[in-house]
N, C-alpha and C positions, 0 to 999 in steps of 0.2 A: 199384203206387202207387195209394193213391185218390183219383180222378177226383172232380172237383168235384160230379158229379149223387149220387156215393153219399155223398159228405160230407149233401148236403143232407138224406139220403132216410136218416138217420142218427135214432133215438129222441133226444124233447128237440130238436134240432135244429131251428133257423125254417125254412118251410115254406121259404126257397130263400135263397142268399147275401147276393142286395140287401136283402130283408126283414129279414133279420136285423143287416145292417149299419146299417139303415132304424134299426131297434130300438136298438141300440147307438147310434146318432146322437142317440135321443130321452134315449135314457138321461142320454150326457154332459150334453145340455143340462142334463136337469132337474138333475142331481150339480150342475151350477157354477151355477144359480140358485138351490137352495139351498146351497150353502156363502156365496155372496154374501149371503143372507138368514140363515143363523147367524150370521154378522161382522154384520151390519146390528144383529142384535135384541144380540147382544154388545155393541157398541160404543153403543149406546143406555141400555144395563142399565147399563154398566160406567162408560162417561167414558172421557176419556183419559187418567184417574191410573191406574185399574184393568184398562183395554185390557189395557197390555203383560204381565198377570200372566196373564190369559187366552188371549192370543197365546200365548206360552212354552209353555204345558202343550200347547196346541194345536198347536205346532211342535215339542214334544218327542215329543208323543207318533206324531205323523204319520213324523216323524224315524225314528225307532225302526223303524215299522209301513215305513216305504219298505225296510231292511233286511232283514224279511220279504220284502220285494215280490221279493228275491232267486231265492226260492225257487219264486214264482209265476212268475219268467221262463224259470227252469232250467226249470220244469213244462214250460211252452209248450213252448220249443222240443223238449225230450225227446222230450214226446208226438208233438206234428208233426213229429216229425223219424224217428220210428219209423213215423207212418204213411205219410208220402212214402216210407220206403224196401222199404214189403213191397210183398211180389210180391202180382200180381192173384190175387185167390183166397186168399191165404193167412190168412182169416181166424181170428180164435185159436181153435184148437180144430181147425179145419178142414181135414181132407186130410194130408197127409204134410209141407206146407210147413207148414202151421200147428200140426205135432206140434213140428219139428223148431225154428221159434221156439221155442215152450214149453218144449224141455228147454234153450235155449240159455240162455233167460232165466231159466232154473232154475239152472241150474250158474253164473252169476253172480250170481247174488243179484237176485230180481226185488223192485223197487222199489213199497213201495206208498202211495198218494201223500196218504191220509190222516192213517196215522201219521206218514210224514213232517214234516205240517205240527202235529202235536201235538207232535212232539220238538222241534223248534224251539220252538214255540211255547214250551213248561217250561222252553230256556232262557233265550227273552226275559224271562219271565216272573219266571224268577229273578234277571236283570240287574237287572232293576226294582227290586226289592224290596232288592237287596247295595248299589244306587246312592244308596237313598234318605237316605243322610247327607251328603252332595254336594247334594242340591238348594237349600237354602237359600242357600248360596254363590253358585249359578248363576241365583239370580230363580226358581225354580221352585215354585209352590206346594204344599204337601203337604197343607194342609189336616189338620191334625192327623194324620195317616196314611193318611186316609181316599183320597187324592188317589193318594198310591200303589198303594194298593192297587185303585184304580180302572183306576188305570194298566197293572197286573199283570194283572188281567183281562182289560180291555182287546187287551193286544196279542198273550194266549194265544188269544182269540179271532179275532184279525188273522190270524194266522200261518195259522192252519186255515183263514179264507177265502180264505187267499194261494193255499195247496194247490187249494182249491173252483177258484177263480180260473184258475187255471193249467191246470187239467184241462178245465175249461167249452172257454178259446182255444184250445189244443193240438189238441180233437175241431171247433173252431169252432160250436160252440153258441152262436152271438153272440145268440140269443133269450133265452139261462137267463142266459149273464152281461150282459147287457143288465136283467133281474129282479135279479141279483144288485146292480148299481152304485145302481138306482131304492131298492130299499130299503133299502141301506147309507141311503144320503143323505136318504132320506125320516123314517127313525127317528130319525137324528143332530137332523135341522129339528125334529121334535116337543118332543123334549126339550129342546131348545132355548125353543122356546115355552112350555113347562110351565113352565123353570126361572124365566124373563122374568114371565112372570102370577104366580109366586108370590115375585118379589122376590128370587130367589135371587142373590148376587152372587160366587160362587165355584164353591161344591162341584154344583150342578145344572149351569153351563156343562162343567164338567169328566166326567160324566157323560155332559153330551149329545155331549162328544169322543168318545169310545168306543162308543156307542149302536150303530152300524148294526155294530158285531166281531159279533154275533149272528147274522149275516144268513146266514151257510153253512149253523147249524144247520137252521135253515127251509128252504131249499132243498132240503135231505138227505132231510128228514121228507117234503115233498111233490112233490119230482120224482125219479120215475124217472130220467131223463136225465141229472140232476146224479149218480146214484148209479152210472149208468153209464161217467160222464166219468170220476169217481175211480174207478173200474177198468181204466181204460189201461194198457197197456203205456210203457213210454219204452225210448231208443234206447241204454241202460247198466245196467250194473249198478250196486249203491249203491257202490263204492268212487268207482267213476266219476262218480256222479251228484252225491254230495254234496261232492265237489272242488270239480264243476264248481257246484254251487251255492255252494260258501263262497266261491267267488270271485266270481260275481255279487251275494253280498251285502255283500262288501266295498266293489265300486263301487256297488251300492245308499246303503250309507252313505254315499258322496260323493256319490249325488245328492239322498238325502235331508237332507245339509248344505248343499247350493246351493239346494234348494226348501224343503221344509216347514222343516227347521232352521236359516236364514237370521235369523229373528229372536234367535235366540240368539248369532248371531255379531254383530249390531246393537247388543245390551244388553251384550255381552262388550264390546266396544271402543268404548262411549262415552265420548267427553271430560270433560271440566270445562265445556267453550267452547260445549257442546250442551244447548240448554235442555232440560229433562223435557219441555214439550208437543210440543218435533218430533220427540223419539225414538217417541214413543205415535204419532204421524200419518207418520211414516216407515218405522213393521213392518206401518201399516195401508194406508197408498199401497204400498210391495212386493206385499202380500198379492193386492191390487185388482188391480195394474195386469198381474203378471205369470199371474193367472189365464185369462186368455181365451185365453191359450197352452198352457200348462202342465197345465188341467183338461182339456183335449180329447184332450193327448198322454199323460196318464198315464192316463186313459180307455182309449186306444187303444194304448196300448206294447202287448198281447199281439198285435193285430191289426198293428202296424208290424213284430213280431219275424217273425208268417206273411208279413207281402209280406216281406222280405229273404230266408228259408230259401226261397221260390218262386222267386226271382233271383240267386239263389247265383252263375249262370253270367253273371249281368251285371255283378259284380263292383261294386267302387266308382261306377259310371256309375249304378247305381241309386239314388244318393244325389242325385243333380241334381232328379228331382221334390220330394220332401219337404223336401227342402233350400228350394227357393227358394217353396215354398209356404209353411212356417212365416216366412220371410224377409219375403214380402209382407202378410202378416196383418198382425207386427208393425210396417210401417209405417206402415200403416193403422190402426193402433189407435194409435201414438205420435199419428198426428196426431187420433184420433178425442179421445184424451186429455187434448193442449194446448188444445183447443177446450172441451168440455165437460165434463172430468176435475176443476176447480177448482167449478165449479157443480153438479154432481152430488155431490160429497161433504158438499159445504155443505147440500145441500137434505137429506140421507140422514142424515149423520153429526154436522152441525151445525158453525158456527164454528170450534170448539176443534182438529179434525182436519186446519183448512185447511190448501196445501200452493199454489203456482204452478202453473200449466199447464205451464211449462216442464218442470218439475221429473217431476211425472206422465209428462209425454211422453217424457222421458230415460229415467226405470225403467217403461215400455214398449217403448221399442228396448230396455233390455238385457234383458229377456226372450228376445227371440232370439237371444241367446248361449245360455242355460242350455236353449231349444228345440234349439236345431240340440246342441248337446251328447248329447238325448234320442235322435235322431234317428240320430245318427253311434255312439254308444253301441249302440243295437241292433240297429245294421246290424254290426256288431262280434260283438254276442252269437250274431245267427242265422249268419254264417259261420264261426261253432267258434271266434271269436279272445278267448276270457274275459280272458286277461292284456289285451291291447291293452285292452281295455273297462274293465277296472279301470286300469290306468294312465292313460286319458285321461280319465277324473272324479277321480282322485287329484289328477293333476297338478293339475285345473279347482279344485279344492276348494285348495290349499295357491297357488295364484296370486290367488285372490279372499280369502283371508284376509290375506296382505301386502299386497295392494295398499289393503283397511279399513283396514290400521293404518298403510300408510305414505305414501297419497297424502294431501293438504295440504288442506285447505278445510273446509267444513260436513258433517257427516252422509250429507245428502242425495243431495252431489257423489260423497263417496267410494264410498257404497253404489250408486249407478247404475255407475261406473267399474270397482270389484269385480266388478258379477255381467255386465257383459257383455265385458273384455275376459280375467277368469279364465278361464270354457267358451269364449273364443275359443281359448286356447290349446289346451285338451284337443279342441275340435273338429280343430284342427291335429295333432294325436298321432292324431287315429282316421282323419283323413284318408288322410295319409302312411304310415300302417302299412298300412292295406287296400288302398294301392295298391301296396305292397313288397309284400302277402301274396299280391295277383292276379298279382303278375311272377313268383311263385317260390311255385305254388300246393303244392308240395310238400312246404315247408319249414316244421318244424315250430315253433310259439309258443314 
């Protein structure tokens, strides 16, 4: 097994675990102060007529790219789960135990984690493009085509950072992908600004969606260590690996329906009774309110999947930290919300976006639904239970769309009610299976 000192003392690697956690910490920040600063210069350029058209491409396209994110968690865990389980000394190559890996993971097909993310990638990439006679129906812009095929690029490039991504966490390089998250979000903001100073009110915001997909190639060209990371080893072979990833991508797309893709379930199921200006100030209070959760944890999903695979043997009981920690945040920000949540959008966004404080501070607590969902999800993924994990963002996802369409009231009311007591349930499905799975650790998913 390796020992935390040779992880550290690892090429690429931050000079030691806090450091690089340190790193990773700066990173999220700066990712969710600029996505907060894309919406700002968007919702400024745009209005609130032309918000939701921006929103949509921008939750479609993140939508999409979370379904890659499939593949980045399979990574992680693969990787780290192949190095928790070699023997000391068995480095690859090395000695008799590290011969005798190599022909294992030879006669199973050794997985390798580049192509990996380009194959997928070709056939996101081709969804895109087979889809694009369906977007017009769904609010989606195409932009004469152009929009698509931004799209299309876009998310081939997603895919192959999902791979980057997954290899960086797996070796814990939290220094390289710590660089990786800074300039995803750093290119995304530019473009952003470029698009804003030159008056663009479409096809530049939609550009600057996709902007940081590039960010792998760069990596690749000047780190060693990233080049290193995508030559891991993982703990299967491909039949196994990409099972286990097409089923992580599956509950990927349920959580990419409960987070980034949210707003397309807002514009699908608008009334008659729901004026245009609160549907625009209602995808843009969601976006707000449930980011100071959700950018930190989708930051840290690879780093949340290593703490469960390290406490494997604590079973469900390792869910009590994280759990009541996203739990607290969100109260704390419900009430930071009700207070100054109605005056800061006014000062930022202007008039047009207003919203109550109530209302803000309700889709702030439901955020901690679709958090603890995050949380219980991949504590799910790191103990081998894929199905369970898929079923408990399924469930979450098919409870928050009836309860949009069939509880009674305004917009505002339904969308808060949907997204926290939908992932209440699925939190409930990964609860009770993980604790059925630690009674009867034998038995197979």
């Amino acid at each position: 097994m390796t020992t935390p000192a040779a992880a550290e003392a690892e090429p690429g690697a931050a000079p030691g675990a806090a450091g690089g956690m340190r790193a990773l910490t700066l990173a999220t920040v700066f990712a969710a102060a600029s996505g907060y600063l894309v919406m700002l210069i968007a919702g400024r350029a745009l209005g609130p007529a032309d918000y939701p058209l921006f929103a949509t491409y921008w939750g479609a396209f993140f939508a999409l790219g979370g379904v890659a994110n499939g593949l980045m968690q399979e990574v992680t865990r693969a990787v780290r789960s192949a190095r928790e389980n070699r023997a000391p000394g068995a480095d690859a190559g090395a000695g008799a135990g590290g011969a005798a890996e190599a022909r294992t993971r030879s006669s199973r097909g050794a997985v390798r984690l580049l192509p990996a993310g380009l194959t997928l990638g070709l056939i996101l990439a081709a969804a895109v493009v087979v889809s694009a006679p369906a977007w017009p129906p769904l609010g989606l812009p195409t932009f004469s085509g152009a929009g698509v095929a931004i799209m299309a690029f876009g998310i081939l490039g997603f895919s192959l950072q999902a791979a980057t991504a997954g290899a960086l966490s797996g070796t814990e390089r939290w220094g390289l992908y710590a660089v990786l998250l800074t300039v995803d979000a750093a290119l995304r903001l530019a473009v952003a600004g470029v698009a804003w100073g030159l008056g663009d009110t479409g096809l530049g915001f939609a550009v600057a969606t996709v902007a940081g997909a590039v960010t792998w190639a760069l990596l690749i060209a000047l780190s060693p260590g990233t080049r290193a990371a995508l030559a891991s080893a993982v703990d299967s072979g491909r039949r196994r690996f990409w099972r286990n990833t097409a089923t992580a991508m599956l509950a990927s797309a349920g959580t990419s329906a409960l987070v980034t893709g949210f707003p397309l379930f807002v514009t699908a199921t608008v009334r008659d009774s729901d004026p245009a200006p609160l549907v625009g100030a209602v995808i843009l209070a969601i976006t707000l309110t449930r980011a100071p959760l959700l950018v930190p944890l989708t930051s840290f999903q690879s780093a949340i999947i290593v703490y469960f695979v390290r406490r494997r043997d604590s079973g469900p009981r390792s869910l009590a930290a994280p759990l009541g920690l996203v739990t607290a945040v969100g109260i704390v920000g419900a009430g930071a919300a009700w207070l100054i949540g109605p005056w800061l959008i006014r000062v930022l966004f202007g008039g047009d976006f207003e919203l109550p404080g109530a209302v803000l501070a309700a889709l702030t607590a439901a955020s901690v639904g679709t958090a603890a969902l995050m949380v219980t999800g991949n504590a799910a993924l790191a103990f081998d239970r894929h199905l369970l994990y898929n079923a408990g963002w399924w469930v979450a996802v098919v409870a928050a769309a009836i309860l949009l369409v069939a509880v009674p009231g305004s917009l505002d009311v339904r969308a808060a009610i949907a997204l926290l007591a939908g992932p209440g349930i699925g939190v409930a499905l990964h609860v009770v299976g993980l604790i059925a799975a630690a009674r009867h650790p034998g038995a197979a998913e």
